[in-house]
C-alpha positions as YAML, in Angstrom:
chain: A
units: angstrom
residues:
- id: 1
  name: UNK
  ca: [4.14, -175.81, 140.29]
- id: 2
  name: UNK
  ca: [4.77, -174.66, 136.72]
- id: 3
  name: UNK
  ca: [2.58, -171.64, 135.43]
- id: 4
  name: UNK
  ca: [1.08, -173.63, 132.61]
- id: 5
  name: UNK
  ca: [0.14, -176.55, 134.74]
- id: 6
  name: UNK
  ca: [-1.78, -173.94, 137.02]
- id: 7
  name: UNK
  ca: [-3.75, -172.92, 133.61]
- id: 8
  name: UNK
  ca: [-4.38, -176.09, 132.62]
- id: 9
  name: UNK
  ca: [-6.18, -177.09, 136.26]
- id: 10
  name: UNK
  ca: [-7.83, -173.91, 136.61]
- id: 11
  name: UNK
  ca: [-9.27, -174.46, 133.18]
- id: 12
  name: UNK
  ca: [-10.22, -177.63, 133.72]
- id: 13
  name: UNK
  ca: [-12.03, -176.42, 136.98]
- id: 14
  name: UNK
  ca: [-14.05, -174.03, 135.42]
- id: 15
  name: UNK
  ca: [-14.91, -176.14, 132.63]
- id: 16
  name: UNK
  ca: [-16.31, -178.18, 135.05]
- id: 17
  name: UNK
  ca: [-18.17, -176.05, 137.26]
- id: 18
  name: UNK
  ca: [-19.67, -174.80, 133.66]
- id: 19
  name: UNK
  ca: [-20.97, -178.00, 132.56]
- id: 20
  name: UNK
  ca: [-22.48, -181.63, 134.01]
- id: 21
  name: UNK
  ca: [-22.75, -184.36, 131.37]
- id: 22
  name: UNK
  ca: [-22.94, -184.91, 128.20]
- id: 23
  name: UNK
  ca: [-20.43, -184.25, 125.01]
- id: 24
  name: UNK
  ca: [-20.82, -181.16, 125.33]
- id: 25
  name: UNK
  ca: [-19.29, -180.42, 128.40]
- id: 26
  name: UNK
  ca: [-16.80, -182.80, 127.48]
- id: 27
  name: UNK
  ca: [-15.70, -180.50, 124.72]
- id: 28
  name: UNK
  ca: [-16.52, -177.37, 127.03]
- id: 29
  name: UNK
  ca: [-13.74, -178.47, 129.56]
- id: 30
  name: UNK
  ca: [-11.35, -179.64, 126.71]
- id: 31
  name: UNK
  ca: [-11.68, -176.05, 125.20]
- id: 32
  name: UNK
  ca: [-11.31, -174.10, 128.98]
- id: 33
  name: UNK
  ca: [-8.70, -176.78, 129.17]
- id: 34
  name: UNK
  ca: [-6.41, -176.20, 126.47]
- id: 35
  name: UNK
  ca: [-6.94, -171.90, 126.94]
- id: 36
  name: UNK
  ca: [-5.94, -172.64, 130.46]
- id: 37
  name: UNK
  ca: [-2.87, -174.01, 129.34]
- id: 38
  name: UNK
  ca: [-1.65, -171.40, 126.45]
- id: 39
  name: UNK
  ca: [-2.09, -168.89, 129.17]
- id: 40
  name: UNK
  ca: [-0.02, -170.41, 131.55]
- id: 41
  name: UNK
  ca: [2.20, -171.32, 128.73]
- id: 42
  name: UNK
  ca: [1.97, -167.14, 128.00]
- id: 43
  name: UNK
  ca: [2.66, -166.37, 131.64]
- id: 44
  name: UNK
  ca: [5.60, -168.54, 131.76]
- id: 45
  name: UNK
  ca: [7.15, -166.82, 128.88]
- id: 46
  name: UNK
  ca: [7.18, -170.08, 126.46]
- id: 47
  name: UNK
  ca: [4.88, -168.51, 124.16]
- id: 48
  name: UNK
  ca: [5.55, -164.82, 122.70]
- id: 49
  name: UNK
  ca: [2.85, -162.91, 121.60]
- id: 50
  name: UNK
  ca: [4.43, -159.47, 121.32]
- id: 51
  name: UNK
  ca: [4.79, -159.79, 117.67]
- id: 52
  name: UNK
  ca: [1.12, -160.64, 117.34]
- id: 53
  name: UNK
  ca: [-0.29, -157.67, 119.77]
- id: 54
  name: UNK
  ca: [2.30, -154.71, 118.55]
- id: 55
  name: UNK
  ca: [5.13, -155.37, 121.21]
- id: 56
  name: UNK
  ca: [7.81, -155.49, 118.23]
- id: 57
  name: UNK
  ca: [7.87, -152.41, 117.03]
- id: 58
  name: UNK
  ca: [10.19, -150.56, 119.37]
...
């Protein structure tokens, strides 16, 4: 299973273990959700953030 795919569930997961009911766990999982994918998109080196946290400047 991809990286970012593993994100996205295990944001999803703790989005919902966070939060029961109402809109704003709905936007509470979508949030964890969405972080739990750029992470695994991070991990899976689709997304470079070297230039952003001072990686580049070797």
């Amino acid at each position: 299973m991809r990286p970012s795919l593993v994100g996205l569930m295990v944001g999803l997961v703790l989005g919902l273990a966070g939060a029961f009911g109402g809109f704003d766990a709905f936007l509470l999982v979508a949030v964890l959700g969405a972080v739990g994918f750029l992470v695994g998109q991070v991990v899976e080196g689709r997304i470079d953030l070297s230039a952003h946290l001072g990686g580049g400047r070797r």
